[in-house]
Phi, psi and omega in degrees: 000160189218146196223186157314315202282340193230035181270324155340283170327283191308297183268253178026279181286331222274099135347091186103193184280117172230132194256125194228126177275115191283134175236089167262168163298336174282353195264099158335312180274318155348288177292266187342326184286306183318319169285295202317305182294342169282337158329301212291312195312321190267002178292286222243032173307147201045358186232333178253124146248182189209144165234166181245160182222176209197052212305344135346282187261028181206077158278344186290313171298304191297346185272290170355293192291334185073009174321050216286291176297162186222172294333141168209133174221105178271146193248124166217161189240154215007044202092331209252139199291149140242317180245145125222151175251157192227138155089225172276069210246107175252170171342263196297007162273339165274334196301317191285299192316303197317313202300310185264033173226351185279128156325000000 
């Protein structure tokens, strides 16, 4: 998990591919997202790394970020946004963002 406070760290800074899952507890299609997205993590282990936000108790990054919607998982490589999804987001809408950023 990543929170406001350390999200600069976790992501941001972070070298390479970090994949970040938008969440609350209350968002149904969230809990359906979450193994698929803990799958791609232990999948793509040393080269992805992934984090969850909880946009609940961290509104400052989701807001930053624009985050209107749940699910939402943005993918970025070296800091910087490269993918986002939005909505009804299945596996293989992540796996094609993934595909043009995996080695």
């Amino acid at each position: 998990a990543v929170g406001d406070a350390d999200f600069h760290a976790q992501v941001v800074q972070q070298r390479g591919l970090v994949l970040v899952d938008f969440w609350a507890p209350w968002c149904v299609p969230c809990e359906k997202l979450s193994p698929i997205v803990e799958a791609l993590a232990a999948e793509h282990q040393g080269v992805l790394q992934v984090r969850a936000m909880d946009v609940d108790a961290n509104p400052v990054t989701a807001g930053d970020l624009a985050v209107l919607s749940l699910p939402t998982v943005i993918l970025f490589e070296n800091g910087a946004e490269q993918a986002r999804l939005t909505g009804s987001i299945t596996e293989k809408k992540i796996r094609t963002a993934l595909e043009k950023h995996l080695p």
